[in-house]
GUVEX-666247 format. One line per 8 residues: number of its first residue (from 1); their letters; for each residue x, y, z of C-alpha. Coordinates in steps of 0.2 Angstrom, whole numbers, plus 5000, padded with zeros to 4 digits. Layout:
NUM> A> X,Y,Z; ...
# end
This chain:
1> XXXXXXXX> 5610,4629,5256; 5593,4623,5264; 5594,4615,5282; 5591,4596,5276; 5606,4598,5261; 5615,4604,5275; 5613,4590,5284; 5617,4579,5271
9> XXXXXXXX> 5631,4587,5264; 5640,4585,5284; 5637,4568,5282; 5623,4567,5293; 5608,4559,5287; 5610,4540,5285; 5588,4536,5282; 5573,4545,5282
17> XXXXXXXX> 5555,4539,5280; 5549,4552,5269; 5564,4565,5261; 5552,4578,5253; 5539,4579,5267; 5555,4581,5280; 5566,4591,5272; 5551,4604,5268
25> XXXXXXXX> 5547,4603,5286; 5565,4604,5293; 5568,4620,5282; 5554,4629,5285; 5557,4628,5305; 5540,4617,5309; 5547,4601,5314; 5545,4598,5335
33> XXXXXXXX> 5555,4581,5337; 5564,4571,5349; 5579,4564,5352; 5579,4549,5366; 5596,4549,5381; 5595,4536,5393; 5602,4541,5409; 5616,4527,5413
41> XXXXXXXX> 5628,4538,5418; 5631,4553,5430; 5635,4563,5413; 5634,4564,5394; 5650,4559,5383; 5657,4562,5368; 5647,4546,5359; 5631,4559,5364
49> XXXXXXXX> 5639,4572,5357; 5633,4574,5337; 5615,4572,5345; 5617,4587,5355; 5623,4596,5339; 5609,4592,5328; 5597,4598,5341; 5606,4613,5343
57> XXXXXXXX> 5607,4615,5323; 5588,4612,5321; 5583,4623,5334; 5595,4637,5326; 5584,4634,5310; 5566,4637,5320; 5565,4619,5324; 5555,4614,5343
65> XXXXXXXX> 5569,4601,5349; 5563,4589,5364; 5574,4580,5373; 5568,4564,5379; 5576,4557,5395; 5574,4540,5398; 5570,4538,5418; 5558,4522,5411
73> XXXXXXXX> 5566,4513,5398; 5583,4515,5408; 5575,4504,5420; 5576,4490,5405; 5591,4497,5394; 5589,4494,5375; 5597,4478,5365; 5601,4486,5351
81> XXXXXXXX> 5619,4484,5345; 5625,4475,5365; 5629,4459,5364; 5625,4459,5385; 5611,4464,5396; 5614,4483,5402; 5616,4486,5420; 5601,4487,5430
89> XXXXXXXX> 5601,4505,5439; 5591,4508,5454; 5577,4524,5452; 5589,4533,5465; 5605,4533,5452; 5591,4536,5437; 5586,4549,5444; 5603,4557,5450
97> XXXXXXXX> 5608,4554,5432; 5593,4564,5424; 5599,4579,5434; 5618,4580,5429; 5610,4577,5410; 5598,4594,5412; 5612,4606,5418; 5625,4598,5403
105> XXXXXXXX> 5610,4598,5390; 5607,4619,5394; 5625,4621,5387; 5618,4617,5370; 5600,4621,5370; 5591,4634,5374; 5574,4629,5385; 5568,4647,5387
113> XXXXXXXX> 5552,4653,5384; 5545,4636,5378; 5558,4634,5365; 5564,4618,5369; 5556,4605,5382; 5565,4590,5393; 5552,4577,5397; 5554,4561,5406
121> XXXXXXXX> 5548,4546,5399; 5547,4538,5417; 5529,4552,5417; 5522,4540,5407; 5528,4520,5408; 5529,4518,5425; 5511,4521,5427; 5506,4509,5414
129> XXXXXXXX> 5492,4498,5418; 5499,4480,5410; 5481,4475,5402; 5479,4493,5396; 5496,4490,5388; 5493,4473,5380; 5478,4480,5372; 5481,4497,5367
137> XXXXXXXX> 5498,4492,5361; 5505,4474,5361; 5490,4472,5347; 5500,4484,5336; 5519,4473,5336; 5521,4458,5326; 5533,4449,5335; 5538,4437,5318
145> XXXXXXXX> 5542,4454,5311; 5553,4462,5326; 5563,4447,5327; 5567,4450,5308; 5577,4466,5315; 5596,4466,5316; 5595,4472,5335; 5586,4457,5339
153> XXXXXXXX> 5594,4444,5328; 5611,4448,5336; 5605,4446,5353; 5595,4430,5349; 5613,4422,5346; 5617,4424,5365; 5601,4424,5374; 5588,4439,5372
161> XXXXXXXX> 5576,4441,5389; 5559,4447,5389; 5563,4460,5399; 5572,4469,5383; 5560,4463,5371; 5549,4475,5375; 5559,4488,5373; 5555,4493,5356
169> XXXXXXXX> 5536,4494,5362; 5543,4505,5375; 5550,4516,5365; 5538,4516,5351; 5524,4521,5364; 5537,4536,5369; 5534,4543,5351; 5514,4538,5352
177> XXXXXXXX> 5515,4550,5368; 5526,4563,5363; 5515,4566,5347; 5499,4566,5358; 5505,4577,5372; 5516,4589,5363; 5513,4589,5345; 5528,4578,5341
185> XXXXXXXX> 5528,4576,5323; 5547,4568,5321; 5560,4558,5327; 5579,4556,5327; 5592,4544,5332; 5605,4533,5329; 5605,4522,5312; 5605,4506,5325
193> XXXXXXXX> 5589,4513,5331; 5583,4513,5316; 5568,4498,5319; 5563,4505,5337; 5560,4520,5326; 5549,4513,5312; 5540,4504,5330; 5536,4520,5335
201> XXXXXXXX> 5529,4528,5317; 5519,4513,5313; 5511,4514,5331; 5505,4533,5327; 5498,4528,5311; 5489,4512,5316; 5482,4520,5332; 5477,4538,5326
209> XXXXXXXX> 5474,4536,5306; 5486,4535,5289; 5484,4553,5290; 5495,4555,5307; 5510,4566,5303; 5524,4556,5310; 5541,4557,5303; 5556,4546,5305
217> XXXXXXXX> 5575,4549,5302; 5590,4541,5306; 5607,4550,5305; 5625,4544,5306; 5624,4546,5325; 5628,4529,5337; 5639,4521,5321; 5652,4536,5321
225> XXXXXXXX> 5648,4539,5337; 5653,4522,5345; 5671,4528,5337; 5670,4541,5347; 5671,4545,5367; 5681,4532,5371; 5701,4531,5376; 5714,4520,5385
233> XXXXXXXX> 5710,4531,5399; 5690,4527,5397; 5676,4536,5390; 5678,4556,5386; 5664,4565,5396; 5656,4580,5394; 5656,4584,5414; 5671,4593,5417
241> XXXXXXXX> 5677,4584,5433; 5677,4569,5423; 5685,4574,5409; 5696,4590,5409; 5695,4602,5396; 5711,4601,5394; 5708,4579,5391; 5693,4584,5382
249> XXXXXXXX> 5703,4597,5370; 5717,4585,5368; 5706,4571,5363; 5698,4581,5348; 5717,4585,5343; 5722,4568,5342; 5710,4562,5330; 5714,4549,5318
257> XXXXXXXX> 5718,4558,5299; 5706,4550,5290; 5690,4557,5302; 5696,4574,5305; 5686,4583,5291; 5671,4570,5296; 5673,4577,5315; 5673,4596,5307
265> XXXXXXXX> 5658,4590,5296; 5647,4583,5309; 5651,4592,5326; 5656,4609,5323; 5647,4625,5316; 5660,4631,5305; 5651,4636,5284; 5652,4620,5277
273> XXXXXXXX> 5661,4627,5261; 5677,4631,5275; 5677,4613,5279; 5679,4608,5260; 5692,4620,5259; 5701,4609,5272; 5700,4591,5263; 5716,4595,5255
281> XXXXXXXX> 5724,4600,5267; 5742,4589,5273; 5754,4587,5283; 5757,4604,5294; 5740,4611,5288; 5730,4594,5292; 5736,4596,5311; 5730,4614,5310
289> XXXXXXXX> 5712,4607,5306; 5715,4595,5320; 5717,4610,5332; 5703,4618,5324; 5691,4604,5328; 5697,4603,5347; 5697,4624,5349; 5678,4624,5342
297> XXXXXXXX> 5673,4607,5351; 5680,4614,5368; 5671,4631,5365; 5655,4624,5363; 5655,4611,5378; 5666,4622,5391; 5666,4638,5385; 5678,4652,5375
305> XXXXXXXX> 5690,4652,5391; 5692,4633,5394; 5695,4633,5375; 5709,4644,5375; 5718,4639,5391; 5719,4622,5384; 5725,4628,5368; 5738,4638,5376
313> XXXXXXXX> 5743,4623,5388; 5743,4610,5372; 5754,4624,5362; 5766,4626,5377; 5768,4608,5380; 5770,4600,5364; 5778,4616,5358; 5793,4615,5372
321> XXXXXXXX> 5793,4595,5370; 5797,4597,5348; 5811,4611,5354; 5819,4602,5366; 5815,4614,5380; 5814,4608,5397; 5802,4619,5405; 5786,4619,5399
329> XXXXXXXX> 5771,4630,5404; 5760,4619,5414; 5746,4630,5421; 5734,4619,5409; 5737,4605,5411; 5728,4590,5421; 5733,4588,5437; 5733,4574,5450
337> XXXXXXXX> 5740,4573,5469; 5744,4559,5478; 5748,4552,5496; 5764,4550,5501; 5772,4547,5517; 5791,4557,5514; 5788,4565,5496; 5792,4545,5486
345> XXXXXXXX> 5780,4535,5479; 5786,4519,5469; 5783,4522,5448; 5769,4505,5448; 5759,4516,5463; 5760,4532,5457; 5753,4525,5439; 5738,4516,5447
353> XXXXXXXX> 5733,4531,5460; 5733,4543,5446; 5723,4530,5433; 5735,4530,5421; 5736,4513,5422; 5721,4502,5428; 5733,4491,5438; 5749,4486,5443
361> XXXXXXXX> 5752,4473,5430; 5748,4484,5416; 5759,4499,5425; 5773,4486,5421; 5771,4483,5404; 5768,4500,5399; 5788,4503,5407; 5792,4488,5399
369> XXXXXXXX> 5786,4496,5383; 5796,4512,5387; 5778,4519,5388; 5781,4531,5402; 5793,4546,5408; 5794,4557,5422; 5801,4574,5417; 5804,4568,5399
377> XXXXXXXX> 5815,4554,5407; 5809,4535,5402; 5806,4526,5416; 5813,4507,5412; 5813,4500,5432; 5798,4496,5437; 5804,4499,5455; 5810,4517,5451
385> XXXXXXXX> 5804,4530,5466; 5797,4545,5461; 5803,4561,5471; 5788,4571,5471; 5793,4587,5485; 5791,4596,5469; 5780,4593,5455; 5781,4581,5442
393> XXXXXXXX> 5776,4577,5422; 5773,4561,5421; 5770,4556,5401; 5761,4541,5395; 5763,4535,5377; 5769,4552,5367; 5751,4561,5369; 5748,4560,5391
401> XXXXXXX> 5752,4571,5400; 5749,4574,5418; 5755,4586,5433; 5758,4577,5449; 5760,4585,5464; 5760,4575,5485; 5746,4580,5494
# end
């Protein structure tokens, strides 16, 4: 099977401008294209996670993968698919960002020997001359057409500010620069994307010719991905310290049935034709495809050891839980200490200071709910004292689990 059936038999390709010229282009190793991360946090998550697959796929197959970090459009943030204004971030925290997003992004591509480049968009837009601008590039948007767009329509409802309106032009001149300066031929992204995209080809094409070789494609990326990275506990990052491996590898077992084979499909590198011998799979064997997606997710975001403790730890914990057994091997699993002035801390405190609850009202109802034990016991008084001179797993729901110890 060729790269671009591949890619759609995972479920990954949602549009495309032109199927024969990209496919050819994709299978024979010649496409250089880009995929766009603005930097609005301190790490990557899960939800950026099937993009960093596809490049490394691509570049696997001979493809030149660019990764485009957004220090000038994260300055604006993008409408599309918000229904508010992103936070504004200072250049300080942009930049802080940028730098945790280049050490996380070499776990999955390789940037050796000109094989892959990172560029900042911020080299660009934040030297642009407004005049310049309006001429070289406002002249090319119809602002009756990019108010047909879905992105923009959903905003209109609620108030849409200039400030985003140009966003598409922002990223459309993105692909305009990448093609001039680095023989950028193609672009991904996610299918809400899809028009800041088409911005971006027609900009090529109208500035340097019909004959400009500028390809567009959408995959299945921020639509699943919006499903994904995202808990009661918060969003799942890619940054250790963040999320634990552990977190991480439980997150992926936890899946819901229906997307596990999706998840296998879209994120890992297992032959295609093992994942379709999984689609029947029930029961037993369906959790045994589950803890094949967290082991090989795990792997390729923390490495073969992280992978196997937090297999070890999930097999030991849930194993000894399903027995009856009281003492489970805990070496793996996430641990929190707290302050405490003679070893006790009350249940609502110790809940909040570990952020398994966001506050104290919602610590009450998840014990109301019988949501939480301490050693396996359920804690159903909200002014229970915790005795933690020795260490203590505290469960929330039937799937968290944390070691506590006093600090």
């Amino acid at each position: 099977m060729e790269l671009y059936d591949e890619l759609v038999a995972r479920g990954l390709i949602a549009q495309v401008t032109d199927k024969d010229e990209i496919s050819k282009m994709i299978n024979a190793g010649k496409a250089t294209f880009y995929i766009g991360f603005d930097p609005t946090a301190d790490s990557l998550h899960v939800g950026h996670f099937m993009a960093l697959c596809l490049m490394k796929r691509l570049q696997m197959a001979g493809n030149k993968p660019i990764a485009l970090l957004g220090g000038g459009t994260g300055m604006i943030g993008d409408p599309s698919g918000k229904s508010d204004m992103r936070k504004m971030l200072t250049k300080e925290d942009i930049d802080h960002n940028i730098a945790c997003f280049k050490q996380q992004m070499s776990r999955f591509i390789d940037f050796s020997d000109d094989k892959a480049l990172m560029v900042n968009n911020a080299d660009w837009l934040t030297s642009l001359n407004w005049i310049d601008l309006l001429r070289e590039v406002g002249a090319c948007f119809s602002v009756n057409k990019m108010l047909t767009f879905e992105c923009y329509k959903q905003r209109m409802e609620r108030g849409l500010t200039f400030l985003e309106f140009n966003y598409m032009i922002m990223q459309s001149y993105d692909f305009y620069m990448l093609f001039q300066k680095y023989g950028c031929n193609m672009q991904f992204g996610g299918d809400d994307q899809w028009a800041n995209m088409l911005g971006g080809t027609e900009l090529i094409r109208k500035k340097l010719g019909k004959d400009a070789h500028a390809m567009t494609i959408t995959l299945l990326l921020n639509s699943e991905g919006k499903k994904m990275g995202k808990t009661e506990k918060g969003a799942v990052w890619l940054d250790p310290n963040k999320t634990s491996p552990f977190d991480f590898f439980q997150y992926w077992r936890n899946v819901d049935d229906a997307d596990v084979i999706k998840c296998l499909k879209m994120l890992t590198f297992l032959p295609i034709e093992e994942i379709r011998g999984m689609e029947s799979w029930e029961g037993a064997q369906l959790n045994k495809a589950k803890e094949i997606l967290a082991f090989e997710l795990t792997k390729l975001v923390h490495g073969d050891e992280e992978a196997q403790k937090a297999l070890d730890g999930a097999k030991s914990l849930f194993g000894a839980r399903a027995s009856g057994a009281r003492n489970k091997n805990t070496e793996n699993m996430p641990t929190a200490s707290v302050e405490t002035a003679d070893g006790k801390i009350g249940i609502l405190d110790l809940l909040v200071n570990t952020k398994l609850a966001p506050s104290k009202r919602e610590a009450r109802n998840l014990i109301s709910g019988k949501g939480i034990a301490v050693n396996d016991e359920i804690i159903e008084d909200p002014n229970a004292q915790i005795d933690l001179t020795n260490e203590v797993i505290v469960r929330k729901g039937k799937k968290v689990f944390l070691k506590v110890t006093k600090s």
